[in-house]
C-alpha positions in Angstrom: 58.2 90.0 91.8 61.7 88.7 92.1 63.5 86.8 89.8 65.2 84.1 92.6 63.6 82.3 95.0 64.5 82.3 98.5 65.8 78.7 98.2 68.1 79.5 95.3 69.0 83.0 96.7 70.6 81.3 100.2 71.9 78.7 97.3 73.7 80.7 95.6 75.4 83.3 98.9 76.6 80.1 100.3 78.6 79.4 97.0 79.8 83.3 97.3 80.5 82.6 100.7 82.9 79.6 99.9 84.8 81.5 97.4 85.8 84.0 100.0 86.8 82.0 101.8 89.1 80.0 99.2 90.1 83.7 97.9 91.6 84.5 101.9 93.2 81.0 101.6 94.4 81.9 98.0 96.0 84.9 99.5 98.3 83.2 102.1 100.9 82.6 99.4 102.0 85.1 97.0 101.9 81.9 94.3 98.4 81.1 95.1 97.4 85.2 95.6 96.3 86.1 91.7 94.1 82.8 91.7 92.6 83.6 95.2 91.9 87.0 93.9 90.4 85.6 91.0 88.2 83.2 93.4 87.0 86.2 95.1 86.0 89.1 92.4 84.1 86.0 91.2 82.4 85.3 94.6 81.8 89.0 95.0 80.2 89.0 91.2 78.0 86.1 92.1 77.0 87.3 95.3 76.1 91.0 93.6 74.0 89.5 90.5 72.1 87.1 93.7 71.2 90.5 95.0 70.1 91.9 92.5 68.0 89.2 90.7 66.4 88.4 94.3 65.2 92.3 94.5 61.9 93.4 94.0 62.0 94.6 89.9 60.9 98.2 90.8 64.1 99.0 92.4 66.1 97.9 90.1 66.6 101.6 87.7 67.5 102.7 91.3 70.4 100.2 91.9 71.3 100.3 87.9 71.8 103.7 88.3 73.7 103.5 91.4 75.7 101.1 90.1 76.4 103.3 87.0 77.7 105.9 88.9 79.5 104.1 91.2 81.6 102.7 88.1 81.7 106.0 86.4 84.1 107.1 89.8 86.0 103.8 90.5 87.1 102.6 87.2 89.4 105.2 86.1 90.7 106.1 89.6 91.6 102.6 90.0 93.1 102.1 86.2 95.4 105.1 86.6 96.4 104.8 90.7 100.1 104.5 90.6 101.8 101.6 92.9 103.1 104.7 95.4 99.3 105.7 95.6 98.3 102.2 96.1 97.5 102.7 100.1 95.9 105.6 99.9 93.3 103.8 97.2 92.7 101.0 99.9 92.6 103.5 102.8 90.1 105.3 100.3 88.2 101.8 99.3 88.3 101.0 103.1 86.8 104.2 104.4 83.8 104.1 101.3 83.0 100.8 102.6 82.3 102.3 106.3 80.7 105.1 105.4 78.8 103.1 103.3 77.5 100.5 106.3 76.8 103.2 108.3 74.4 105.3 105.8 72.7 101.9 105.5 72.5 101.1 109.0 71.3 104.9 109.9 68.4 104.7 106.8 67.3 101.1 108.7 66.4 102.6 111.9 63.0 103.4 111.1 62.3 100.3 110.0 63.6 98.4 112.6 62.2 101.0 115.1 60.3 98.5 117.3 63.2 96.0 117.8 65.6 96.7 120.9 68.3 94.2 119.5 68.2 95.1 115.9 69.2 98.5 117.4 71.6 97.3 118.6 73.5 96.1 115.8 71.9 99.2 114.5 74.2 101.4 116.6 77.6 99.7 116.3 77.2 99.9 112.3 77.0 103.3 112.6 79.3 104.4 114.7 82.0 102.0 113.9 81.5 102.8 110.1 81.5 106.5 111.1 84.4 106.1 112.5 86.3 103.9 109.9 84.8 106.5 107.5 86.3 109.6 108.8 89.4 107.8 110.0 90.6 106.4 106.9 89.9 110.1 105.3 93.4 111.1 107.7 95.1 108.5 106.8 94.4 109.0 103.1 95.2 112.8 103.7 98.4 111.4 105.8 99.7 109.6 103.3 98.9 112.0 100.1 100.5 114.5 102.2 97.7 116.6 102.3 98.1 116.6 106.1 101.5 116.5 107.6 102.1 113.0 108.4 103.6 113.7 112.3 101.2 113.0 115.4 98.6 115.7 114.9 98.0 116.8 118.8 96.8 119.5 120.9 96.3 120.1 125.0 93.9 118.4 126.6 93.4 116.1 123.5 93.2 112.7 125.3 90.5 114.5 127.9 88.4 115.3 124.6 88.8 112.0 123.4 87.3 110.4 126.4 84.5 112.7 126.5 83.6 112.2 122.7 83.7 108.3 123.5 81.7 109.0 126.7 79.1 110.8 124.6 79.5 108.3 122.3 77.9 105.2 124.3 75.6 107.8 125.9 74.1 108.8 122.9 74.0 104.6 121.5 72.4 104.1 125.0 69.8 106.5 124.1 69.4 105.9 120.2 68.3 101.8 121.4 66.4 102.6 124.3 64.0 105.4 122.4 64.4 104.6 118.6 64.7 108.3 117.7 66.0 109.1 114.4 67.3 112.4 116.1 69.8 110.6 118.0 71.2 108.2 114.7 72.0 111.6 112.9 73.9 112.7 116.6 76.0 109.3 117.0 76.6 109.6 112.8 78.7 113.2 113.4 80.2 111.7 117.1 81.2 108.9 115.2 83.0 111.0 112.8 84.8 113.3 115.2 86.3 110.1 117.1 87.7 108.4 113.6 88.9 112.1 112.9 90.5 112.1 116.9 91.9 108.7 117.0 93.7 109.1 113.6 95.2 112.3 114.1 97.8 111.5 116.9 99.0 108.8 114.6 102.4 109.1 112.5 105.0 108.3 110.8 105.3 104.5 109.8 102.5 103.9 112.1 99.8 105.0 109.2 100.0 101.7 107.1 98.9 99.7 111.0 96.1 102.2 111.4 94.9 101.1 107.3 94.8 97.6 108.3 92.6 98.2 111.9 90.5 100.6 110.1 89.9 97.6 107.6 88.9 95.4 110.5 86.7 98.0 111.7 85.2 98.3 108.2 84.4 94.9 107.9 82.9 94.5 111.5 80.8 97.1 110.3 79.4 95.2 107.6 78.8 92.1 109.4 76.5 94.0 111.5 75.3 95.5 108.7 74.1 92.3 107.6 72.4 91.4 110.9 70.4 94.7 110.3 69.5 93.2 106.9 69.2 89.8 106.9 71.5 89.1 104.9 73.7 86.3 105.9 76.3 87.0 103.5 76.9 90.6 104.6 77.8 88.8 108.1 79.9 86.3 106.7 82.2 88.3 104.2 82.1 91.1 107.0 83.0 88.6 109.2 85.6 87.7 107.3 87.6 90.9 106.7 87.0 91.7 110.1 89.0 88.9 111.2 91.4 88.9 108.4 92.2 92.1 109.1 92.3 91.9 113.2 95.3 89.2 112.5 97.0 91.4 109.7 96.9 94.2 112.7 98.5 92.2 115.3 100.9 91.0 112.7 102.0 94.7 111.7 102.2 95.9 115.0 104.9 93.3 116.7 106.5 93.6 113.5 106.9 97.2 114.4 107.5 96.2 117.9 104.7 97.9 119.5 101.5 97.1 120.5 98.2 98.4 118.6 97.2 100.4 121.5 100.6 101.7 121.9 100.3 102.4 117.9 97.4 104.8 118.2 97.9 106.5 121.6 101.9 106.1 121.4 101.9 110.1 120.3 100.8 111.1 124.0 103.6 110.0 125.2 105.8 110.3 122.8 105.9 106.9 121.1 104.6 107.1 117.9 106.3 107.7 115.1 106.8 111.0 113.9 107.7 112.5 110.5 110.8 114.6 110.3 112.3 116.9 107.0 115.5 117.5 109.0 118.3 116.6 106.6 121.7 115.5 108.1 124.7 117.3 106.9 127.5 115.0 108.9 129.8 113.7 106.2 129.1 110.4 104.9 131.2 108.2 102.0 129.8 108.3 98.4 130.1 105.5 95.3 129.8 106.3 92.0 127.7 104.0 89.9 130.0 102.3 88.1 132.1 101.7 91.4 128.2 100.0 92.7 128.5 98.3 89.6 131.3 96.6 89.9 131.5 96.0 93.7 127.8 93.7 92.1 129.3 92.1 89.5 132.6 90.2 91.6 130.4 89.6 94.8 128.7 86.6 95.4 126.1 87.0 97.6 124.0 89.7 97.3 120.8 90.9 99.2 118.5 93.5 97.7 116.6 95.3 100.6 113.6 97.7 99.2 111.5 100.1 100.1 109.0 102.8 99.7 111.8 104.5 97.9 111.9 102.5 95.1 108.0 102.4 94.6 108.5 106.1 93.9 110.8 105.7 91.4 109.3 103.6 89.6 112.5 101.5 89.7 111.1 97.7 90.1 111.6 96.5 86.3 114.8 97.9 86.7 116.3 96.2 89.9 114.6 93.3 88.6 116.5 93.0 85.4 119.6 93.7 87.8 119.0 90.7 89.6 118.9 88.7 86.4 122.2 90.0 85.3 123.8 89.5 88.6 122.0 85.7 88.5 123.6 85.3 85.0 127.2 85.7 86.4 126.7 83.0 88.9 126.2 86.0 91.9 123.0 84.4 94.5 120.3 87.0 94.9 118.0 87.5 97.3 115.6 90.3 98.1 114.6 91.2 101.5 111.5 92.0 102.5 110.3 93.6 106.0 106.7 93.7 106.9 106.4 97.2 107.3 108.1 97.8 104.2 106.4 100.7 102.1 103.2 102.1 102.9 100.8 99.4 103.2 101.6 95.4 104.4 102.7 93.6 101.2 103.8 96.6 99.2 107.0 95.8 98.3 105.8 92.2 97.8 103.6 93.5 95.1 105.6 95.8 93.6 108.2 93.2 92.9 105.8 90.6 91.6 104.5 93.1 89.3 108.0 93.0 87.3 108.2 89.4 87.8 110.9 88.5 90.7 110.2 85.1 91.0 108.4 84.3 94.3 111.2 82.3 95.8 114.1 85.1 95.5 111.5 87.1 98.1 112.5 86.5 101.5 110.9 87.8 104.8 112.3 89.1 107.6 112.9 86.0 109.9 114.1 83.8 106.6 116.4 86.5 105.6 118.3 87.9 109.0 120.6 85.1 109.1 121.5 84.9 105.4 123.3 88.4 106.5 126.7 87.1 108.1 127.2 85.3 104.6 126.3 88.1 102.9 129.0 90.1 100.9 126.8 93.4 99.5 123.8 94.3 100.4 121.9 97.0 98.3 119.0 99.3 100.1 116.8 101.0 97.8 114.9 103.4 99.2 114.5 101.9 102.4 115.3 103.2 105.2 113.4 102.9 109.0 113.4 99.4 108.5 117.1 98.8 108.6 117.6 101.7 110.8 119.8 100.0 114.7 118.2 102.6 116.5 115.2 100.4 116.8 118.1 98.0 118.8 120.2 100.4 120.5 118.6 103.5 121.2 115.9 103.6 124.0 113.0 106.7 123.2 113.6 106.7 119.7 110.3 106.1 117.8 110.7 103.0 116.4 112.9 101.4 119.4 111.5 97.7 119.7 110.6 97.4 116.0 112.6 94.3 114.5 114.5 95.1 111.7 117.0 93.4 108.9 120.1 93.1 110.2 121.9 94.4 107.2 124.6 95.5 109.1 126.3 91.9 109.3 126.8 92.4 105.8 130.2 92.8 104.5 129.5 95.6 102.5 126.6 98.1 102.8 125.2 100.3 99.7 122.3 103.0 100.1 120.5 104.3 97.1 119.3 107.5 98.5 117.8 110.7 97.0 119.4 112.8 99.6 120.3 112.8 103.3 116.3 113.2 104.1 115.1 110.6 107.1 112.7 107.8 106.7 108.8 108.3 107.2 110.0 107.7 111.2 111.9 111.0 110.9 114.7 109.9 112.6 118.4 109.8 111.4 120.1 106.1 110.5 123.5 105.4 112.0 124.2 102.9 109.8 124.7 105.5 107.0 127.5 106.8 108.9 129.3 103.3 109.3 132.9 102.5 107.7 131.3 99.4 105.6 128.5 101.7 104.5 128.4 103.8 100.8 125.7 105.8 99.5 125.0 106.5 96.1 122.8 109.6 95.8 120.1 110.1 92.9 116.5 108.9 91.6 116.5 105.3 92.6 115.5 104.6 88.9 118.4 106.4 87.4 121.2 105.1 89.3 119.8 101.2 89.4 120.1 101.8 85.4 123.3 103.2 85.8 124.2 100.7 88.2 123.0 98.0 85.4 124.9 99.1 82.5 128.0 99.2 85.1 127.5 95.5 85.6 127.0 94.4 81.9 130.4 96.1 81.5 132.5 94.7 84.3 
């Protein structure tokens, strides 16, 4: 017996529906983004207790218990991620979701075992979930370091590659024409050995492009999930993602300068981005804090450029307060944000809402750039590829073609660095070397305190 009737359970996903919709709307605008993601959790609740009250009441221990479980893992990951750990928690969320559309879609076969065309849809859930699953596992591993983070490749890689794929579409071909349960559980490990092959020769600041494709792939997944169901929701939220998350792709990868097909093959021919721990020992000119401090307090313009650097430190209440100080002595602040930025798109954009820079002091890429020429300090925080002129001037480097902030048309040019180590690109950064260029060494955290109480003083 279920609880809902038919009438009131397509009722009630169409209301879900709508509040994804307004939650992806919401999300366009960082002042509309906590009431979109409110909008959403509350679509997602809705369309979850729908579900469950339209179920038949025997399997609902099973789901209870699923549910349980499922709680029992995600709520205290999730309460104590840290912000640098943030991408690897989506990449993990991301790849979960997959895996999950593809167990689904592989226990569905024998019920859908007389219908060519619900095989179909059978077939891509499983191997594009499969290989969302088993991709977003590298670039968890990638990112966690658990794996080095340069293109993983060996001889002949691309030939095995082509064959896996080959096998691949022989083996869907197969799986819809026969219905054999045999061939779900082949195209399930296939599946997982091309996420696992397309992944690898990824590197570098690539990683957080491959997150966001995997996502599309994820949510393509479920909307043919849903066709396998019934479920018209499933294809609409699935939908959804799928095409938020194509865009966001596209997006990520001409901000790198680079298309997505150059992103994930790039390694075979040397284009990819490649970690690096080579440390540069050609002399550069220091600062001390309190001469940071002061350079602050009498400028006035400044621009605050951060990056994955200062995620790690912890240091965003800090720089925050900085910018308050600086505001309260009449300097104009501005912080400038590059997509790529961090680890995952939006990062920094997060990081800095969550000590409460006010929305308007955050300036992307193309609003910021010219606001350099008037500019009379600039202050990089852990940043480092994404300022980085060999992406203008130097032809084979890894991220040649990738727009950047022009920080160099700044008057004055101050790195907070922890040592002379290169950004996730692994490559080394001119601009370090320049006359107008200081660096002041240290936990990012540390010196922007230093750097505070140097300010207050002057």
């Amino acid at each position: 017996m279920n609880l809902l009737s038919p009438e009131w359970t397509a009722l009630l996903y169409l209301v879900a529906a709508i509040c994804f919709i307004l939650a992806l709307k919401g999300l366009s605008s960082p002042r509309s983004a906590r009431r979109g993601n409110l909008i959403g959790a509350a679509g997602a609740l809705l369309a979850v207790l729908t579900l469950f009250f339209s179920m038949k009441m025997e399997n609902i221990p099973l789901i209870l218990a699923a549910i349980a479980l499922g709680s029992l893992i995600a709520v205290p990951v999730a309460r104590r991620v840290h912000m640098t750990a943030m991408p690897q928690l989506v990449g993990a969320f991301n790849g979960v979701g997959g895996g999950a559309a593809a167990l689904v879609a592989f226990l569905e076969l024998e019920e859908h075992s007389a219908s060519p065309w619900i095989r179909v849809a059978i077939v891509f859930t499983m191997l594009v979930g499969a290989i969302s699953f088993s991709g977003s596992a590298v670039t968890v591993a990638k990112l966690q370091g658990i794996i080095s983070g340069r293109p993983l490749i060996f001889p002949g890689m691309r030939w095995v590659m082509v064959l896996v794929l080959a096998a691949a579409a022989a083996i869907a071909v197969l799986l819809v024409t026969t219905g054999d349960g045999m061939w779900g559980g082949i195209l399930l490990a296939v599946g997982l050995v091309a996420g696992l092959l397309l992944v690898f020769p990824v590197g570098g600041a690539d990683v957080p492009i491959v997150i966001s494709l995997l996502n599309a792939f994820t949510g393509l997944a479920v909307a043919a999930s849903g066709v396998v169901l019934g479920n018209v929701l499933l294809v609409v939220a699935g939908t959804l993602v799928g095409a938020s998350g194509t865009i966001l792709t596209r997006v990520m990868a001409q901000a790198m300068g680079r298309s997505v097909v150059g992103t994930m093959f790039g390694a075979f021919r040397g284009g990819s981005t490649a970690g690096s721990t080579a440390i540069s020992d050609r002399p550069v000119k220091s600062m001390t804090a309190q001469d940071v401090g002061v350079l602050l307090a009498y400028a006035q313009k400044v621009v605050i450029v951060p990056g994955y650097g200062l995620a790690v430190a912890q240091g965003q209440h800090t720089i925050a307060e900085l910018a308050q100080v600086l505001e309260a002595r009449g300097v104009e602040v501005i912080f400038g944000i590059h997509p790529v930025a961090g680890r995952m798109p939006g990062h920094m954009n997060v990081l800095l809402a969550e000590a409460n820079v006010p929305y308007e002091s955050l300036k992307e890429m193309s609003e910021v750039n010219p606001e350099f020429k008037t500019t009379d300090v600039v202050l990089v925080v852990g940043a480092n590829d994404v300022v980085n002129p060999a992406a203008k001037t130097t032809p084979g480097s890894p991220i040649y073609g990738m727009p950047i902030l022009e920080v160099g048309d700044a008057g004055q040019i101050v790195f907070l660095k922890r040592s002379m180590r290169p950004g996730f690109a692994g490559i080394e950064n001119e601009l370090l070397f320049d006359p107008k260029t200081s660096l002041l060494f240290g936990d990012a955290k540390d010196s922007l305190t230093q750097v505070l109480t140097a300010v207050k003083e002057s």
